[in-house]
C-alpha positions in Angstrom: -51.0 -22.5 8.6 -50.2 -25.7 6.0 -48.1 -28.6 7.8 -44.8 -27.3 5.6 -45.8 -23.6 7.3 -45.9 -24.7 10.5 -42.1 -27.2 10.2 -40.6 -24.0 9.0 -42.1 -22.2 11.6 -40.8 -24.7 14.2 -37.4 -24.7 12.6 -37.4 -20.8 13.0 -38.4 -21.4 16.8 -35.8 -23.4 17.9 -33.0 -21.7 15.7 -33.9 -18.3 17.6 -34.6 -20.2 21.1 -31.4 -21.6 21.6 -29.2 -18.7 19.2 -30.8 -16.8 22.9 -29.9 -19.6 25.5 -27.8 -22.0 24.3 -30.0 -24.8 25.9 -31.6 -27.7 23.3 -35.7 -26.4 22.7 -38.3 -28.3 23.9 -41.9 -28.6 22.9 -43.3 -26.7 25.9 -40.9 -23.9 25.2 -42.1 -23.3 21.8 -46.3 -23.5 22.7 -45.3 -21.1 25.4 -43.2 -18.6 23.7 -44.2 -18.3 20.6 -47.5 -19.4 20.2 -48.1 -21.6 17.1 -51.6 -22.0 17.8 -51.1 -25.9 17.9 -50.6 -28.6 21.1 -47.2 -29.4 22.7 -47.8 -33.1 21.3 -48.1 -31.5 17.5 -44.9 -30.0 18.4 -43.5 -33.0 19.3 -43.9 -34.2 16.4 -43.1 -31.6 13.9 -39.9 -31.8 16.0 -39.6 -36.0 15.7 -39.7 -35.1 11.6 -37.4 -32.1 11.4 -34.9 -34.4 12.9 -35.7 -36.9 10.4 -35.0 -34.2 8.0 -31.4 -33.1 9.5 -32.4 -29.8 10.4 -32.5 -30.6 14.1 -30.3 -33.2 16.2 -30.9 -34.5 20.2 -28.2 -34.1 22.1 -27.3 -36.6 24.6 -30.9 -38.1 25.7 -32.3 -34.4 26.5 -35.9 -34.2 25.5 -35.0 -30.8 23.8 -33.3 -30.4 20.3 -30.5 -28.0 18.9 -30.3 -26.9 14.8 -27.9 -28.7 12.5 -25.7 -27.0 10.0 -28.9 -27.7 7.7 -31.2 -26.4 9.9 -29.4 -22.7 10.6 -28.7 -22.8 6.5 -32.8 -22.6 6.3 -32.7 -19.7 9.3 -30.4 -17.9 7.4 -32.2 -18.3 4.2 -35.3 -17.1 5.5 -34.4 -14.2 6.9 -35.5 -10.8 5.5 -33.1 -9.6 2.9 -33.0 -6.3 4.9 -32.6 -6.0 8.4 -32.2 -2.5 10.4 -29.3 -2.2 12.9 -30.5 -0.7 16.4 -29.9 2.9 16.2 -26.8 2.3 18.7 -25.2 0.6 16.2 -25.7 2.4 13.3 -24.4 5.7 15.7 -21.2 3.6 16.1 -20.9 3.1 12.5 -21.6 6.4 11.4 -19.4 8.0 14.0 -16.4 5.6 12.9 -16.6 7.0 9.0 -17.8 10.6 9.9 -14.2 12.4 9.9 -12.4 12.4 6.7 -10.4 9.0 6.1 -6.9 8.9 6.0 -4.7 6.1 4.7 -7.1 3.3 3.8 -5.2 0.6 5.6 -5.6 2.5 9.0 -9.3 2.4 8.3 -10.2 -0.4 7.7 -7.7 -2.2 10.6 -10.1 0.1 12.8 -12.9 -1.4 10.5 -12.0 -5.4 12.3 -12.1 -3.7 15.5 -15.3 -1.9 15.1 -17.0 -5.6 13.5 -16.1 -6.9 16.3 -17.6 -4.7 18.8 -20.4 -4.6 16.9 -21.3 -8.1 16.7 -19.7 -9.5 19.5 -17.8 -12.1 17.6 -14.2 -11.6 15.4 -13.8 -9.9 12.7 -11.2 -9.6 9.6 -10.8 -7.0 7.3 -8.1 -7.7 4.0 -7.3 -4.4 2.3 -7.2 -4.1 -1.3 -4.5 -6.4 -3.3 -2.6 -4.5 -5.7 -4.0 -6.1 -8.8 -7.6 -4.8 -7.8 -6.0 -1.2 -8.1 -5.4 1.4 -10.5 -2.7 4.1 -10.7 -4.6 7.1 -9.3 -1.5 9.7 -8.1 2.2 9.2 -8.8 5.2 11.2 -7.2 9.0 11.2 -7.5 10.7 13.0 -3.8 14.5 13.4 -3.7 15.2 12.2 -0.4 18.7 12.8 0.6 20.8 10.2 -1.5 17.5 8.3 -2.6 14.6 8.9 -4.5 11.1 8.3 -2.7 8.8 7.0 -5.3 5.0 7.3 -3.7 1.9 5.7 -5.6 -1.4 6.0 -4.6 -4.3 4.2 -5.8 -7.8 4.2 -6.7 -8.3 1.6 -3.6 -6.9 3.9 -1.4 -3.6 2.0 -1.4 -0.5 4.1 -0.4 2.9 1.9 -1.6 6.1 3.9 -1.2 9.6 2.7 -2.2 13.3 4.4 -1.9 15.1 4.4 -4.5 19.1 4.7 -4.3 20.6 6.9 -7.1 24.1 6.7 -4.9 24.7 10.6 -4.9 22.4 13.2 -4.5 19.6 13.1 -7.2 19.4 16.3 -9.6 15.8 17.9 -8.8 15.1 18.9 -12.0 16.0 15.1 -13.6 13.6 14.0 -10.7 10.9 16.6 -11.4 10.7 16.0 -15.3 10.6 12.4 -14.6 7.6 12.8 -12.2 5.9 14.8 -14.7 6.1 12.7 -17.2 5.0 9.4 -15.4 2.2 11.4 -13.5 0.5 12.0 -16.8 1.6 8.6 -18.5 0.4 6.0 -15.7 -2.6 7.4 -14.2 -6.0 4.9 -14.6 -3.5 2.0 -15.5 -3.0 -1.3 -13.3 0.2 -2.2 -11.7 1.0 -4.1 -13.8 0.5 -2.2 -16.9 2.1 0.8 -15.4 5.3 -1.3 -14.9 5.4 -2.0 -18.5 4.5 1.7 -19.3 7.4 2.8 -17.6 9.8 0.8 -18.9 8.4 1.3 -22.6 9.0 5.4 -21.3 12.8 4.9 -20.9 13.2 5.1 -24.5 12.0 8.4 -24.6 14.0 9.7 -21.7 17.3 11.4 -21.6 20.5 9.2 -20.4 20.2 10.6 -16.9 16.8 10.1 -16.4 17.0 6.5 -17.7 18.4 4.5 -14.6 15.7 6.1 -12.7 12.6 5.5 -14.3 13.8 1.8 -14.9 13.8 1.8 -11.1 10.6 2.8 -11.3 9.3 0.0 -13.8 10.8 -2.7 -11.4 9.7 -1.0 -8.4 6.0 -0.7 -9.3 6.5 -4.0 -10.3 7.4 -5.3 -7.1 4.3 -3.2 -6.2 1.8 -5.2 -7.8 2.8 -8.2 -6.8 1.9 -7.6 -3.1 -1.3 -9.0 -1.5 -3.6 -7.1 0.6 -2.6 -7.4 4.3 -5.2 -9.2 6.8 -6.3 -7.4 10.2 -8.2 -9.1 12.7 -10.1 -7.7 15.5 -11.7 -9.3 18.2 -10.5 -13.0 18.7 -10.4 -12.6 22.4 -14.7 -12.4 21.9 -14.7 -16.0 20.7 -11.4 -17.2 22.3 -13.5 -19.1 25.6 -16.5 -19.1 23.4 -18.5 -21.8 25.0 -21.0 -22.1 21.8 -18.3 -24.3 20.6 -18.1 -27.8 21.6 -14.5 -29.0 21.4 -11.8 -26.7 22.7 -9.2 -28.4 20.6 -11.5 -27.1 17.4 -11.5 -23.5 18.8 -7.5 -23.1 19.3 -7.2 -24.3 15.5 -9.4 -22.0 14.2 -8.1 -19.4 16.5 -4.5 -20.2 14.7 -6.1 -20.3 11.5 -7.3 -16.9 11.4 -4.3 -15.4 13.0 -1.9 -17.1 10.2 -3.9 -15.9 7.2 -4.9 -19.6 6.0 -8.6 -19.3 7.2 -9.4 -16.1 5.8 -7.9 -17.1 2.1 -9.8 -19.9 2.7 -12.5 -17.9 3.3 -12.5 -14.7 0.1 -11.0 -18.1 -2.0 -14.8 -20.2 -1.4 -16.5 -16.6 -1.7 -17.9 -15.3 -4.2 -20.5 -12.4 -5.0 -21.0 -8.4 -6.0 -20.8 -5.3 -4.3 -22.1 -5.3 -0.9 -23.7 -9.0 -1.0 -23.5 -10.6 1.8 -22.3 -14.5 2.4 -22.5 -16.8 5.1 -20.8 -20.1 5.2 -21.8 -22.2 8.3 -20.4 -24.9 10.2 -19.1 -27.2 7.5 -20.2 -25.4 4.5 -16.7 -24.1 5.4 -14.3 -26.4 3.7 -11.4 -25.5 6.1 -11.4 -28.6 8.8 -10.4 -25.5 11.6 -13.8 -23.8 10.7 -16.0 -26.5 10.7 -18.1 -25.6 14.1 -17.7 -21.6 13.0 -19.9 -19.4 10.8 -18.5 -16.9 8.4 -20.5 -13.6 7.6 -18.2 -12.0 4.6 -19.0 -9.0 2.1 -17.2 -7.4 -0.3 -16.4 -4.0 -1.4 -14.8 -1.6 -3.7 -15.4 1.4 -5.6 -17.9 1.5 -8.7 -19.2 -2.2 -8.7 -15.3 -3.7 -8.4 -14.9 -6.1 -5.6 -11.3 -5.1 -4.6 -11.5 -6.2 -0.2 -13.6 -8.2 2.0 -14.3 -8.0 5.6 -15.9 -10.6 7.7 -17.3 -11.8 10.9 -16.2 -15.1 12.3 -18.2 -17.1 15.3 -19.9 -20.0 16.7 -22.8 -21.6 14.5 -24.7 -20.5 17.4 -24.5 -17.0 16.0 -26.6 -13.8 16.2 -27.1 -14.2 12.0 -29.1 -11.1 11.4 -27.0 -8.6 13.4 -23.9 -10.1 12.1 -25.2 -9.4 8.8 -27.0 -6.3 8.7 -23.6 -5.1 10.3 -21.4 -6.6 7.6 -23.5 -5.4 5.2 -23.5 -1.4 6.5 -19.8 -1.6 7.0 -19.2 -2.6 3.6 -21.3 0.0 2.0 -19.6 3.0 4.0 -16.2 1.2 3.0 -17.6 1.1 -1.0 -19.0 5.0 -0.3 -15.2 5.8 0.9 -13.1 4.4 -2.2 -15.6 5.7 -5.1 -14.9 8.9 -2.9 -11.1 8.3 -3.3 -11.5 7.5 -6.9 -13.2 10.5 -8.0 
């Protein structure tokens, strides 16, 4: 073992040791449970110049250190890209997608939930915004007095929106008008499907008119809407005691439940399909996250980032179930909208 082997080697010690305990790692408590082959004083001393480094601070005058933000950013870097769930977990996960899925944004509000118990930490889950999705079914109902206008998308978004006619719509008007936009607007954004159906009323009878511009401004309407944010799990980190200042915790606490962390979050993001993130400590650029870690992946159908779901929790986090976990989730999320889109 080279001295740069055995520092990372160290580093890897005390990031798992106290990940387990909590407590700062001494040199006794490495030779003894992990067996570097080397004396407690050449510990010591890889320890004395890791700190030197910044990958390891002292607290207080304990003879023990703890990992900086640096120091579980070369944990997390060195971890195998790959790392297999226990077979409970992967039961859970597998049991949660097994039965066919019905509206997406039921899913994946159980998907926080199931993060969370998963990892132990919270968890958020942001559905699909409207301009990641594509026109995959349209449908005009007569309702009553109204006329129920229900797109579905190739993200699995359901958006429905009544539309008053004032008297009780003619069923054949409706029907022809269905027709017609069910063929015209299918693969085409939001957005573009607004400006399909209001290019359409030209070509529509008077009485169809009025209600297929209803339908241009209500798609537009549509599009415009962001994907909602469901958390799961906050009471897991709520008396967390892996973070040092309580006032820190209840503002990132508020953070997440407002929204403002979590676009924080997808907005210093980036990445494909499945890849997996993780922003520690103050790698996060929100002053509410800075003693958190952030596991996030994204997912969509055929390579097209669309939603993200995440794991939130102390720095002092289990890295490599949080993100074998985010990663499997993701995938099965993936699997379920290229299922939806055909």
């Amino acid at each position: 073992m080279t001295i740069e082997e055995r520092k990372a080697a160290v580093l890897r010690a005390v990031v798992r040791d106290h990940i387990r305990t909590g407590e700062p790692v001494g040199s006794k408590t490495i030779v003894s449970r992990y067996g570097l082959g080397v004396s407690a004083a050449t510990i010591r001393n890889e320890l004395a110049m890791l700190e030197d480094l910044g990958y390891l601070t002292q607290p207080h005058t304990s003879a023990g250190r703890i990992p900086t933000d640096l120091g579980y950013r070369f944990y997390v870097d060195s971890l195998p890209e790959t790392v297999a769930l226990p077979r409970t977990l992967q039961d859970q996960i597998e049991t949660f997608f097994g039965p066919p899925a019905g509206d997406v944004d039921e899913v994946l509000h159980g998907t926080a939930s199931l993060l969370s118990r998963l990892t132990g930490y919270a968890a958020v889950a942001v559905t699909p915004r409207a301009t990641s999705s594509r026109v995959l079914r349209t449908e005009l109902v007569p309702v009553g007095s109204s006329v129920m206008l229900l797109i579905v998308s190739d993200t699995g978004r359901v958006d429905k929106r009544m539309l008053e006619v004032g008297h009780e719509p003619d069923e054949r008007i409706v029907e022809r008008a269905s027709r017609m936009l069910s063929e015209r607007l299918v693969g085409l954004s939001y957005d573009e499907a607004a400006r399909r159906a209001a290019a359409l009323i030209r070509e529509m009878a008077d009485e169809e008119r009025r209600l297929v511009r209803d339908v241009a401004s209500a798609i537009r309407h549509m599009g415009d809407a962001s994907g909602e944010i469901y958390l799961g799990g906050v009471a897991n980190i709520a008396d967390e005691a892996a973070f040092e200042s309580p006032d820190t915790l209840r503002e990132m606490v508020g953070a997440l439940e407002e929204g403002s962390a979590v676009l924080e979050i997808l907005r210093a993001a980036s990445g494909a399909i499945d890849d997996v993130t993780v922003r520690i400590g103050r790698e996060n650029t929100l002053r509410a996250m800075a003693e958190a870690s952030v596991v996030l992946a994204w997912y969509g159908p055929r390579s097209r980032p669309v939603g993200a779901i995440a794991v939130v929790g102390p720095t002092r986090m289990e890295y490599p179930k949080a993100i074998s976990s985010t990663r499997v989730v993701a995938g099965h999320l993936s699997d379920l909208l290229r299922g939806l889109a055909g």
